[in-house]
DSSP file (Angstrom, degrees, kcal/mol; ACC not computed):
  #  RESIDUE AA STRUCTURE BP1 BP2  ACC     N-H-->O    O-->H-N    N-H-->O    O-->H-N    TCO  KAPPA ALPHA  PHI   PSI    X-CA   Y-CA   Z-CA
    1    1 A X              0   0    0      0, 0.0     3,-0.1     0, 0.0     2,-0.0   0.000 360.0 360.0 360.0 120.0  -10.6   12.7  -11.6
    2    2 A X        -     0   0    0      1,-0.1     2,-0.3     5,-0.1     0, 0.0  -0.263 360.0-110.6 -74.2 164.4  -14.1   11.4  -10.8
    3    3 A X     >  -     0   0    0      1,-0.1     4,-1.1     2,-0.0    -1,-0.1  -0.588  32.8-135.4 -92.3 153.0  -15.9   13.3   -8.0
    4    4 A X  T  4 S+     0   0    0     -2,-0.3    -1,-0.1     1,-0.2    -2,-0.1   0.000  91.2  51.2-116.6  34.5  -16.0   10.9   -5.2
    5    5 A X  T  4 S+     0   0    0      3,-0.1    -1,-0.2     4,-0.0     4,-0.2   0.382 112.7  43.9-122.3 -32.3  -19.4   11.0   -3.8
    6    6 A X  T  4 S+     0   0    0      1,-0.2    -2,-0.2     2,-0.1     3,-0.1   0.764 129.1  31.6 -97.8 -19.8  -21.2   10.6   -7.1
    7    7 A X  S >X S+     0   0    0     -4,-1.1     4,-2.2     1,-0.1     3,-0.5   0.243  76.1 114.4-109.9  11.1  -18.4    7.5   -8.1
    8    8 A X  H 3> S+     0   0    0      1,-0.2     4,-7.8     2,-0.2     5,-0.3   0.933  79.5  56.5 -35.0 -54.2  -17.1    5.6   -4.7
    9    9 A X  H 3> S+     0   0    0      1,-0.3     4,-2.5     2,-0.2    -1,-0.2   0.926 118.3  29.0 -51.4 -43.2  -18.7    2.5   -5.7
   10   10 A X  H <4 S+     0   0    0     -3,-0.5     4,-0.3     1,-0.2    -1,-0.3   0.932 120.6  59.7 -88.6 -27.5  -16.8    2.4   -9.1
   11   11 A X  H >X S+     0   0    0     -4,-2.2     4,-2.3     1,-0.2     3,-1.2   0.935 108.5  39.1  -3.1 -76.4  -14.0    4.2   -7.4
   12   12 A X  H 3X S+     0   0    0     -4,-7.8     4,-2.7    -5,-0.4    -2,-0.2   0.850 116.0  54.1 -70.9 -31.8  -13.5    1.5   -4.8
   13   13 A X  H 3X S+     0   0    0     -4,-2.5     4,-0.5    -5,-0.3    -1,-0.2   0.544 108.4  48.8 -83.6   7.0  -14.1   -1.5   -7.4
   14   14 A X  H X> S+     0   0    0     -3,-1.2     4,-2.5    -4,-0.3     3,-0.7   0.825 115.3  44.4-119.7 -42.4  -11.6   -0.3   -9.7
   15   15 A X  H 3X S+     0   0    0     -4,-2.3     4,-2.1     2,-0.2     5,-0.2   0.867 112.5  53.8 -43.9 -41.3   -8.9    0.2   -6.6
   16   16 A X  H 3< S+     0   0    0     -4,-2.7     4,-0.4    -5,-0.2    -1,-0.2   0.848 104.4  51.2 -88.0  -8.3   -9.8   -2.9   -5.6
   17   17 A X  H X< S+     0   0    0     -3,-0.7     3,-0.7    -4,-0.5     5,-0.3   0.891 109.4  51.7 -24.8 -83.0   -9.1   -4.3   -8.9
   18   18 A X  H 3X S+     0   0    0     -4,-2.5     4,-1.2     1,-0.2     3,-0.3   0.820 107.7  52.3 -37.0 -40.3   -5.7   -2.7   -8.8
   19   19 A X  T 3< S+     0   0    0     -4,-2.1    -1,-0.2     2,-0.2    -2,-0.2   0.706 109.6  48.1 -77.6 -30.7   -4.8   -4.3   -5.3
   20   20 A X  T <4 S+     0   0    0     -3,-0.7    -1,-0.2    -4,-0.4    -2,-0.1   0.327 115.4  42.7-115.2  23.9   -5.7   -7.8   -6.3
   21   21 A X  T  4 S+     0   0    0     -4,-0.3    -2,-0.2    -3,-0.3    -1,-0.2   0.493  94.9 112.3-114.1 -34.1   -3.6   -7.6   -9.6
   22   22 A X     <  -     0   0    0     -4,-1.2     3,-0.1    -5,-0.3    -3,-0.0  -0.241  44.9-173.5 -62.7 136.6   -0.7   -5.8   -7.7
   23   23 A X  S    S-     0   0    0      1,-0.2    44,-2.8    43,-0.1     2,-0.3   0.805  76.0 -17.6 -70.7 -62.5    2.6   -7.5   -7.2
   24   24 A X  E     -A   66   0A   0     42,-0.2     2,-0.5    22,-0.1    -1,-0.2  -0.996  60.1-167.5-159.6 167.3    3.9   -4.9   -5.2
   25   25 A X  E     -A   65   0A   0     40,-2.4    40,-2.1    -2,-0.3     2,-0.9  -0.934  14.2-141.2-142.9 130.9    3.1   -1.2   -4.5
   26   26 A X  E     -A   64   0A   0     -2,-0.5     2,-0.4    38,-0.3    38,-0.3  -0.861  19.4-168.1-112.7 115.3    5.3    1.6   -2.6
   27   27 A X  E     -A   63   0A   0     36,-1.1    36,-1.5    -2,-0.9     2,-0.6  -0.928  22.0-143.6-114.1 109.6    3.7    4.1   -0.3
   28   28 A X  E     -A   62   0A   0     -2,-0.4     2,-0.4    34,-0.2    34,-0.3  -0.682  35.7-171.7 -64.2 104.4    4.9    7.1    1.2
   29   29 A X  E     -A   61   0A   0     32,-1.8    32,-2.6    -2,-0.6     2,-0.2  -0.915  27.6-111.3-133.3 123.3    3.3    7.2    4.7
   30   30 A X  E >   -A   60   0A   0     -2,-0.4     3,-2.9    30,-0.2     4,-0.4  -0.298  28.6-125.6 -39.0 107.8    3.1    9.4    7.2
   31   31 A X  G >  S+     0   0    0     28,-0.5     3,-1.4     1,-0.3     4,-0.4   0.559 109.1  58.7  -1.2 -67.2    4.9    8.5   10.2
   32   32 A X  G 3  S+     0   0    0      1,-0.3    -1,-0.3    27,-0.3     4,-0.2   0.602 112.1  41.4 -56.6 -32.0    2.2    8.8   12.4
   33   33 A X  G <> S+     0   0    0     -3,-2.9     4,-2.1     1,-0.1    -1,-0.3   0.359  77.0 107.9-104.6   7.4    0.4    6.2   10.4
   34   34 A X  H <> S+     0   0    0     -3,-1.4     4,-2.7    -4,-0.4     5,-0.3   0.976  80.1  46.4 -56.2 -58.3    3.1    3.9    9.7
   35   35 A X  H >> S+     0   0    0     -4,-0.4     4,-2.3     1,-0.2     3,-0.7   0.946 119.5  44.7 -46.1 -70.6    1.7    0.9   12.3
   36   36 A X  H 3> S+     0   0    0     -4,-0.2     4,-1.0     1,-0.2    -1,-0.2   0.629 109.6  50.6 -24.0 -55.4   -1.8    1.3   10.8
   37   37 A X  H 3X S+     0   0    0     -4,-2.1     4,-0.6     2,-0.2    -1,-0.2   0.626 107.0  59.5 -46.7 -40.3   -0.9    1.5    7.4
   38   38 A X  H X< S+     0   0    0     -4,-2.7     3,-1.6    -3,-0.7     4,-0.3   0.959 108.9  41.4 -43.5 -69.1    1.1   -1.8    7.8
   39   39 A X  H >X S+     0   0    0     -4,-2.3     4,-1.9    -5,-0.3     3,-0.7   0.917 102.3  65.4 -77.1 -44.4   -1.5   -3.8    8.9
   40   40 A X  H 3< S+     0   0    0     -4,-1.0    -1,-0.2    -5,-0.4    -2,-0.2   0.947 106.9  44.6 -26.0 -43.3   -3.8   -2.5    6.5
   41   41 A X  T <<>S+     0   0    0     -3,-1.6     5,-2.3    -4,-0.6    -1,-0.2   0.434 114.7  50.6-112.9  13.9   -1.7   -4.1    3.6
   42   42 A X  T <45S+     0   0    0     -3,-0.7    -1,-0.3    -4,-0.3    -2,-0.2   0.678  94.8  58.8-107.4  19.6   -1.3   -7.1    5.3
   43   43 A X  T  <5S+     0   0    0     -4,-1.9    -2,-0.2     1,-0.2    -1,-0.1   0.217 111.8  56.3 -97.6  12.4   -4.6   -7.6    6.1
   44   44 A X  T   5S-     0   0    0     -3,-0.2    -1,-0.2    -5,-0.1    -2,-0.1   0.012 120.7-101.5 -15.8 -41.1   -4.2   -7.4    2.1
   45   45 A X  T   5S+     0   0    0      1,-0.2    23,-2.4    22,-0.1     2,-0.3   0.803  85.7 121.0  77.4  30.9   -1.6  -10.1    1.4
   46   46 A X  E   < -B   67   0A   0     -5,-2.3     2,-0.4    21,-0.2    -1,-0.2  -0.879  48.1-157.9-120.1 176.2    1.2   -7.8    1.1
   47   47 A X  E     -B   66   0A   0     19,-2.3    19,-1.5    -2,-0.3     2,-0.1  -0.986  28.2-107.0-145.6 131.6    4.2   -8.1    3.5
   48   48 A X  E     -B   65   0A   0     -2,-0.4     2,-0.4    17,-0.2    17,-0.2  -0.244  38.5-166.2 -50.5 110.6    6.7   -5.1    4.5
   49   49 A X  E     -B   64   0A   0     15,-1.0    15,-0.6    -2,-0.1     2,-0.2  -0.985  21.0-127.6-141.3 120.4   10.4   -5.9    2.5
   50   50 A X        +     0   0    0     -2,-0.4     2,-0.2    13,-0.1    13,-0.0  -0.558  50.9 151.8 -49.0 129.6   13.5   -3.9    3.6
   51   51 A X    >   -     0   0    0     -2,-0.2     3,-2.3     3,-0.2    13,-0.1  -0.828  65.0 -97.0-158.2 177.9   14.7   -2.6    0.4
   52   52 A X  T 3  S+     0   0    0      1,-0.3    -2,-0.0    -2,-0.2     0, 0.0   0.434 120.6  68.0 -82.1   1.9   16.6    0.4   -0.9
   53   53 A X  T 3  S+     0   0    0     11,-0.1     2,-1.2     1,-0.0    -1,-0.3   0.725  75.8  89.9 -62.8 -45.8   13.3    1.7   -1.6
   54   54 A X    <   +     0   0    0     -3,-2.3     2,-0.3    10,-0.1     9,-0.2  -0.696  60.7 159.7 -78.3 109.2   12.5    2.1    2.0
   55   55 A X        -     0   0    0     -2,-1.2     7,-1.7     7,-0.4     2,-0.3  -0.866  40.3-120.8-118.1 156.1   13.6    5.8    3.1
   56   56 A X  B     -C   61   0A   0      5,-0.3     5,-0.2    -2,-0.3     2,-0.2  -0.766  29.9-173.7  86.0  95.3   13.0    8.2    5.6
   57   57 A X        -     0   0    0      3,-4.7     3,-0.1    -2,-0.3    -1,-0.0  -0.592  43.0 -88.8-110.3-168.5   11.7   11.6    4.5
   58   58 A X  S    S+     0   0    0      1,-0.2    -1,-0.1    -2,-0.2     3,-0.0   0.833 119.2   0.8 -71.3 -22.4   11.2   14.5    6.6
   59   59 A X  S    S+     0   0    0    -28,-0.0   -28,-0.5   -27,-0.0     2,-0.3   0.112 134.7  53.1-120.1  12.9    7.5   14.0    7.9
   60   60 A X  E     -A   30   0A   0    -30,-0.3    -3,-4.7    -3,-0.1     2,-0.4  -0.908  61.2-150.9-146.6 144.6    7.1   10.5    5.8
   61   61 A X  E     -AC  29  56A   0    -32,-2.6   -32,-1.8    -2,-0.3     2,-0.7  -0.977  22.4-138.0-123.8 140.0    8.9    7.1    5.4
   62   62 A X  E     -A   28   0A   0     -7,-1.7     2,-0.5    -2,-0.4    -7,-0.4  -0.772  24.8-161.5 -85.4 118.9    8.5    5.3    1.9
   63   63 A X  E     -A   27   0A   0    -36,-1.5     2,-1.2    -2,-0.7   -36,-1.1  -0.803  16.6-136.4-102.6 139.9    7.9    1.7    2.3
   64   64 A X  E     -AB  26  49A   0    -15,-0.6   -15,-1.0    -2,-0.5   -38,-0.3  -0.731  21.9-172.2 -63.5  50.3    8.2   -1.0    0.0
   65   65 A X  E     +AB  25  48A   0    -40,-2.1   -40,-2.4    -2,-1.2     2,-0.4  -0.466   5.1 177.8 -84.2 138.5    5.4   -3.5    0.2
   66   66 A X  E     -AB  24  47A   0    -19,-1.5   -19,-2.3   -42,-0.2   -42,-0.2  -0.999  41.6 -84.2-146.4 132.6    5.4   -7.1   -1.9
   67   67 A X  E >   - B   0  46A   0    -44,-2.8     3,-3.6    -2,-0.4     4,-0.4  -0.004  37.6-118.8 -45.9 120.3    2.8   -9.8   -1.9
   68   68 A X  G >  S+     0   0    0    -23,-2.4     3,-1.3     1,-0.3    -1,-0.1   0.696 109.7  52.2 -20.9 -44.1    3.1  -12.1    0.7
   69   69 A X  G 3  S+     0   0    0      1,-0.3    -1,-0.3   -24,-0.3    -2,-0.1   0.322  99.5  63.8 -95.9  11.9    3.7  -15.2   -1.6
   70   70 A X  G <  S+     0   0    0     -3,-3.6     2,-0.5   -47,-0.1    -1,-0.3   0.239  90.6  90.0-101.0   3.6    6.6  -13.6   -3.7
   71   71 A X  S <  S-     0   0    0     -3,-1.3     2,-0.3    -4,-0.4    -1,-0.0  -0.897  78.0-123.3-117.7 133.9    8.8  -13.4   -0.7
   72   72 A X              0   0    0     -2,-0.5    -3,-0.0     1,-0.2    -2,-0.0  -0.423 360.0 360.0 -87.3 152.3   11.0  -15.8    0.6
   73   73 A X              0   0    0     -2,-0.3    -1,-0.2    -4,-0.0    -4,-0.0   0.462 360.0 360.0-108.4 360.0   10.6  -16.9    3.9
């Protein structure tokens, strides 16, 4: 794991790499951060899909997220 003060920069370009190849990505998110986290990935191009994916843990919900243009409207 690179130390993340001496890497951000290549950190953040290799995430951001990931994010604009990704199809869809599922994140376990704190409650508390659920609204926040939402808009984060759709300010992103990904867009929130009910699926059997999406569950309820005890301090967490895992959500499902899938690029806006793979879902039908």
């Amino acid at each position: 794991m690179m130390n993340l003060d001496d890497n951000a920069g290549e950190l953040l370009a290799e995430l951001n790499e990931l994010i604009q190849h990704c199809i869809s990505i599922e994140l376990r998110i704190h409650k508390a951060d659920v609204d926040r986290i939402v808009q984060v990935m759709e300010k992103h191009g990904f867009k929130y899909k009910v699926s059997w994916a999406s569950m309820e843990l005890t301090d967490f919900i895992v959500i499902d997220f899938w690029k806006r243009e793979l879902l039908k409207k």
